[in-house]
matplotlib code that plots the C-alpha trace (Angstrom):
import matplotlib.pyplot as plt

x = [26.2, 26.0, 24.1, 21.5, 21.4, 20.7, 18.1, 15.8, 16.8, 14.9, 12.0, 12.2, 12.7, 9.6, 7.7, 8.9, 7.8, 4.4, 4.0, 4.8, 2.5, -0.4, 0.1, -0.2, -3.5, -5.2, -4.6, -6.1, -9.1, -9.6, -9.0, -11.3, -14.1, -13.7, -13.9, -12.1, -12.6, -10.1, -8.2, -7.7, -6.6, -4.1, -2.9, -2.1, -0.2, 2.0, 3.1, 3.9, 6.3, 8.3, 7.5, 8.9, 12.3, 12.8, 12.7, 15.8, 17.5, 17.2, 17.5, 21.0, 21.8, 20.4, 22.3, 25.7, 27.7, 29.1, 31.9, 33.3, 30.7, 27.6, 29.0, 25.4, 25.1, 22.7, 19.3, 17.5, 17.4, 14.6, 12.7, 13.3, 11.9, 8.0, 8.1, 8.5, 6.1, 3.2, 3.7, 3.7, 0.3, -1.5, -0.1, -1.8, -4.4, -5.3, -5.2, -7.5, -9.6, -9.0, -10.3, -13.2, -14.4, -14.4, -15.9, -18.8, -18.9, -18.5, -20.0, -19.8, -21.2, -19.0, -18.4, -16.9, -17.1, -16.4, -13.4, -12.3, -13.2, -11.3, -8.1, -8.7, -9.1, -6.0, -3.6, -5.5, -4.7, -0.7, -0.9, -2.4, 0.2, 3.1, 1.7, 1.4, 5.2, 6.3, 4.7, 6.4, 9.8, 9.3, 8.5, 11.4, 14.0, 12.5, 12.2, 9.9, 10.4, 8.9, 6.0, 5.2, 5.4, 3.1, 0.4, 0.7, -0.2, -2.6, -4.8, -4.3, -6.4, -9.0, -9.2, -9.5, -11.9, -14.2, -13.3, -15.5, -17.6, -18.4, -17.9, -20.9, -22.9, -22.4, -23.4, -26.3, -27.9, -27.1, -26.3, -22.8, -22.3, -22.0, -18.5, -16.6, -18.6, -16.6, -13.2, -13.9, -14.0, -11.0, -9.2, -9.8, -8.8, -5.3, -4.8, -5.9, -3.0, -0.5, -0.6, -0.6, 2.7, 4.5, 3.1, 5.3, 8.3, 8.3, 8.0, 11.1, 13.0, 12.1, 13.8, 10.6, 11.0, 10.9, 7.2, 5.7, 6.3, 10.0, 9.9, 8.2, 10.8, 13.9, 12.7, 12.3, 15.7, 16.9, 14.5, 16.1, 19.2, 18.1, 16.5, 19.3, 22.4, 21.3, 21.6, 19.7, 19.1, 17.7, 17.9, 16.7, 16.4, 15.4, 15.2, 13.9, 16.2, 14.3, 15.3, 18.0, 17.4, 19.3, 19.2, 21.1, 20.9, 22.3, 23.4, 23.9, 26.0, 27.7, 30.8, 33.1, 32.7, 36.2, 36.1, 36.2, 33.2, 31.0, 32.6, 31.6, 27.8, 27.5, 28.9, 26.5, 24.0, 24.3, 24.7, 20.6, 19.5, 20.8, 19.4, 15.8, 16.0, 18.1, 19.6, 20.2, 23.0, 23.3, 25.1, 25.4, 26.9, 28.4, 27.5, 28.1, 24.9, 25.9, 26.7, 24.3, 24.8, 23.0, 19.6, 20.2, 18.4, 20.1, 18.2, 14.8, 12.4, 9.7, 11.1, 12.8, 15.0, 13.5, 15.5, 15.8, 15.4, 16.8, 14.4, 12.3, 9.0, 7.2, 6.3, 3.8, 1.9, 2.8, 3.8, 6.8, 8.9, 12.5, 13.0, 13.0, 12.1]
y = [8.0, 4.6, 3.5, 6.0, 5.8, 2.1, 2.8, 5.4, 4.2, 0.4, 2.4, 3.9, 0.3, -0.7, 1.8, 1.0, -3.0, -2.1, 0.4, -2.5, -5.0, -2.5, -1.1, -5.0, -5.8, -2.7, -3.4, -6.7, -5.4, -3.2, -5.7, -7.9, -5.2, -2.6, -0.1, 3.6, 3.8, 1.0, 2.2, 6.0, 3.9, 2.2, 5.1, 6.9, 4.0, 4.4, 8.0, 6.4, 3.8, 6.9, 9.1, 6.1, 5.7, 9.3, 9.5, 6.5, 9.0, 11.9, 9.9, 9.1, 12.3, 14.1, 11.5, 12.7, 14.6, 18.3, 18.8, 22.0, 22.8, 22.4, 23.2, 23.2, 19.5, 18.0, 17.7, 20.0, 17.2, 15.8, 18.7, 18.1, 14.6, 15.9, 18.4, 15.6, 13.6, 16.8, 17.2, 13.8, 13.7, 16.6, 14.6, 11.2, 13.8, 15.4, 11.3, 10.3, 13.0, 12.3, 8.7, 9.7, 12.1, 9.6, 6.9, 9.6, 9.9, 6.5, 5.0, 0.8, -1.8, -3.1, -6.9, -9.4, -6.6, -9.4, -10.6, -7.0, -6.2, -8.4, -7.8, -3.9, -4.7, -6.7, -3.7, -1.0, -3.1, -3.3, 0.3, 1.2, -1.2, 0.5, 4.0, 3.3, 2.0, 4.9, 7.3, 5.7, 5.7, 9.5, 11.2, 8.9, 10.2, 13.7, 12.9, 14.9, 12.3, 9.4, 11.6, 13.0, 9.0, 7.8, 10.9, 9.9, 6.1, 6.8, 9.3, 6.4, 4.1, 6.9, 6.8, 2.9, 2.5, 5.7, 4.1, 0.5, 2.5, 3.8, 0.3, -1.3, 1.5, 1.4, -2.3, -2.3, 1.1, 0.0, 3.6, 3.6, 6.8, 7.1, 4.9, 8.1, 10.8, 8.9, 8.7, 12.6, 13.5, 11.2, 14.0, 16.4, 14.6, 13.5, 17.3, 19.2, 16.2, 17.3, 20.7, 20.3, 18.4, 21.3, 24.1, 22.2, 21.5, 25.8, 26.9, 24.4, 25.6, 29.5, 28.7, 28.1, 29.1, 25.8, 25.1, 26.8, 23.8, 23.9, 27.6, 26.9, 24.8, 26.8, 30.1, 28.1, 27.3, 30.7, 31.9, 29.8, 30.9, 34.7, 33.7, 31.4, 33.0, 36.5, 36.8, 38.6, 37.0, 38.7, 38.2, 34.6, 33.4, 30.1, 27.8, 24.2, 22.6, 18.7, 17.1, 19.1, 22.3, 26.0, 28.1, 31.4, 33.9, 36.7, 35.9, 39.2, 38.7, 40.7, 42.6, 42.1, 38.7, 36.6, 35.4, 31.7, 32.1, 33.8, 30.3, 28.1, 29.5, 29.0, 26.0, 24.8, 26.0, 25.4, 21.2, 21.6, 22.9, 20.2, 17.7, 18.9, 19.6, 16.8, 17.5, 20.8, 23.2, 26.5, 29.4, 32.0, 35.5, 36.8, 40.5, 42.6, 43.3, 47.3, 48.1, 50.1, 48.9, 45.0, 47.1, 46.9, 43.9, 43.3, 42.3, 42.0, 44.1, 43.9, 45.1, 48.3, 49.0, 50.0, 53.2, 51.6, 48.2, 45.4, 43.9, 44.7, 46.3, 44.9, 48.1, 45.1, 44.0, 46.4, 43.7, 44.2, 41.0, 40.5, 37.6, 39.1, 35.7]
z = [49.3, 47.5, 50.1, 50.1, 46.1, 46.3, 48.9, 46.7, 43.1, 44.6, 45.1, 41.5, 40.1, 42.2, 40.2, 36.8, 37.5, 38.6, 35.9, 33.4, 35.1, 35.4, 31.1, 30.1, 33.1, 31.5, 28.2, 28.7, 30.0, 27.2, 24.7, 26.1, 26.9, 24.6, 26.5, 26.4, 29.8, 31.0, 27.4, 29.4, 32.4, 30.3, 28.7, 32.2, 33.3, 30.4, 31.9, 34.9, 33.4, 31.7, 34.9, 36.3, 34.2, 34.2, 38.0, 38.4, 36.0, 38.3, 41.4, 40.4, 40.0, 42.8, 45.7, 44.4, 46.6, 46.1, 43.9, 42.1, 40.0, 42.2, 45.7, 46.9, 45.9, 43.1, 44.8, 42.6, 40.1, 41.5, 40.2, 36.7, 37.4, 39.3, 36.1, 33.3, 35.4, 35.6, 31.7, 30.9, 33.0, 30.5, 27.6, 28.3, 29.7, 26.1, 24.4, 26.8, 25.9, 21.9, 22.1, 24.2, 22.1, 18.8, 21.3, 21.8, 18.2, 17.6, 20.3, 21.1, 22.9, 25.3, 26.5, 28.2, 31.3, 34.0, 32.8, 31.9, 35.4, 37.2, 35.5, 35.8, 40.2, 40.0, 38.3, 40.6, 43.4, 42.7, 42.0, 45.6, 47.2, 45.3, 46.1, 50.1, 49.9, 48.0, 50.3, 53.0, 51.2, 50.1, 53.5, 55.4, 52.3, 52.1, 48.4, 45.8, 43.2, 45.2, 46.8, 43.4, 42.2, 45.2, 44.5, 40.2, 41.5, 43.8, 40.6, 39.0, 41.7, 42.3, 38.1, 38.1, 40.4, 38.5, 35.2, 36.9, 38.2, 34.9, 33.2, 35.1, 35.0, 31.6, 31.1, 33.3, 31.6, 28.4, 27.8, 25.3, 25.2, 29.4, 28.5, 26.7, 29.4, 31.8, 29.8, 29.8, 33.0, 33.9, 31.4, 33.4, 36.4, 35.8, 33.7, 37.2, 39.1, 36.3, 36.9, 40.3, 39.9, 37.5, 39.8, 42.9, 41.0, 40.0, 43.3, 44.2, 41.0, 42.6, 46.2, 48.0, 51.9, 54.7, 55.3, 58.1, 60.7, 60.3, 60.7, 63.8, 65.0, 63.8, 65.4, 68.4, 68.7, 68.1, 70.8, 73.0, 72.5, 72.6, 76.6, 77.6, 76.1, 76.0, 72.1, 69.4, 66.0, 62.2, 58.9, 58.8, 55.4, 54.3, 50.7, 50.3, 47.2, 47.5, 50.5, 51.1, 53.3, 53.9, 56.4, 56.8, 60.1, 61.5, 65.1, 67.3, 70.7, 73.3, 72.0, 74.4, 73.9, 72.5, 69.0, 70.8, 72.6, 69.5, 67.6, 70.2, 70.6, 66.5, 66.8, 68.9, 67.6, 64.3, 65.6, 67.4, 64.6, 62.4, 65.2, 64.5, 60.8, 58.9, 55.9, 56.5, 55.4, 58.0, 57.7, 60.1, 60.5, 64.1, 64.8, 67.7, 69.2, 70.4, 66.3, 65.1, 61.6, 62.6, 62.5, 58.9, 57.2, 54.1, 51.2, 51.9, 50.0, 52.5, 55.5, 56.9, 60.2, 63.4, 65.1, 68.0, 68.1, 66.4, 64.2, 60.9, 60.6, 57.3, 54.8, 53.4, 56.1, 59.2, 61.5, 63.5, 64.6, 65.6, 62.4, 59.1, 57.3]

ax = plt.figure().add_subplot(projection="3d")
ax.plot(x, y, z, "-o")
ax.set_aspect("equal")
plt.show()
């Protein structure tokens, strides 16, 4: 576990030094240029340093192991991390917005663009290297934090390289006013990313089912079994909590079968399924496949017994299918 906690907190301490780097590169530029362009582009990269610090924080927590009190481990933490991340986005958002709208009022001439330029290029280009490393870091881990990190940086890059945009169009129109119009709609940006952030975060916090590719391969397994073995499987239920993954099933064998060969069957199947999914935690029910009682699918609003099947017919949409999911 110490391992693995060195391993992702590295990638959190990554962030925080690029997030420094880039705040002082930015404000430089704007110092130099006067503009509330690169001053929004500063001001976002000030979110990701706290994004940053708050995401070691949760790191931390999320690697330790089960105890007593969370028997389902700590992995939900990371959650806590994308939302403080999202609402720290709208924050910076609604300044950015502030100090384009007296800009318009006010409006300046900007100079010194080249030099403001090239220091603005240089942060945006330590931003996109940190992103692509964090991407890579966050889909090897599983981890929420470092993909939700690696999406904040990479606004960030797709905002600096608007903001110059903006910044020469601005010098070679002479038009002032197009410096704040710009600030603006990077506002409206990074609230839209922000959002995005805290609407991911909820559906993790509201035990979100496994995306629809592992689905696919879970139900392959258990069709597998159900040619090869001769069983029946319902009830499948599943919940993403960050990286980690749950799965629980009803498995429905023979009923003259021994208690040692219904153990053995889950036992082995419990072991491919964690092959294909890592970081999973499965839990699965033996039921004898002749009791009438397993055409009963507990707990799921959307779905109702079949007389003489074993399986669930949706009251929602209609469909029938043998995995009530």
């Amino acid at each position: 576990m110490k391992t693995k906690e060195r391993n992702l907190t590295r990638f959190a301490w990554l962030s925080i030094a690029a997030a420094i780097a880039t705040i002082a590169l930015k404000t430089g530029a704007y110092a130099v240029t006067g503009s509330v362009g690169l001053l929004s582009d500063a001001a976002e990269s000030v979110v990701n340093l706290a994004a940053g610090v708050v995401a070691l924080l949760m790191l931390r927590i999320a690697v330790r192991p089960a105890d007593e009190d969370h028997p389902y481990g700590h992995d939900k933490a990371e959650y806590f991390s994308s939302v403080f991340e999202g609402v720290m986005i709208v924050v910076a958002a609604v300044a950015i917005g502030i100090a384009a709208l007296r800009r318009w009022i006010h409006p300046q001439p900007l100079i010194d663009i080249a030099s403001g330029l090239t220091i603005s290029m240089i942060a945006t280009a330590i931003n996109f290297a940190v992103a692509r490393v964090l991407f890579r870091a966050g889909k090897e881990h599983n981890s929420i934090t470092l993909t939700a990190d690696a999406h904040h940086l990479m606004t960030d890059v797709w905002t600096s390289l608007g903001v110059l945009a903006g910044v020469i169009a601005t010098k070679l129109t002479g038009w002032e006013r197009l410096d704040p119009i710009l600030a603006m709609a990077v506002a409206i940006n990074i609230i839209r990313s922000g959002f995005r952030l805290v609407q991911h975060s909820v559906l993790g916090f509201m035990d979100t089912s496994l995306p629809a590719s592992e689905l696919a391969i879970l139900r392959k397994i258990l069709d597998q079994y159900r040619e090869s073995n001769g069983i029946e499987y319902h009830a499948l239920r599943t919940r993403s909590a960050a990286s980690r993954r749950f799965v629980s099933v009803h498995i429905l064998v023979p009923g003259h079968w021994t208690v040692q060969q219904g153990h053995d069957l889950l036992e082995k199947l419990e072991g491919d399924v964690r092959a294909k999914l890592q970081r999973l935690t499965i839990t699965t029910h033996l039921e004898p496949v002749e009791d009438p009682a397993v055409d009963r699918v507990v707990d799921h609003p959307f779905c109702r017994p079949l007389p003489h099947d074993i399986g669930c017919r949706c009251a929602h949409t209609g469909s029938q299918s043998r995995v009530a999911a």
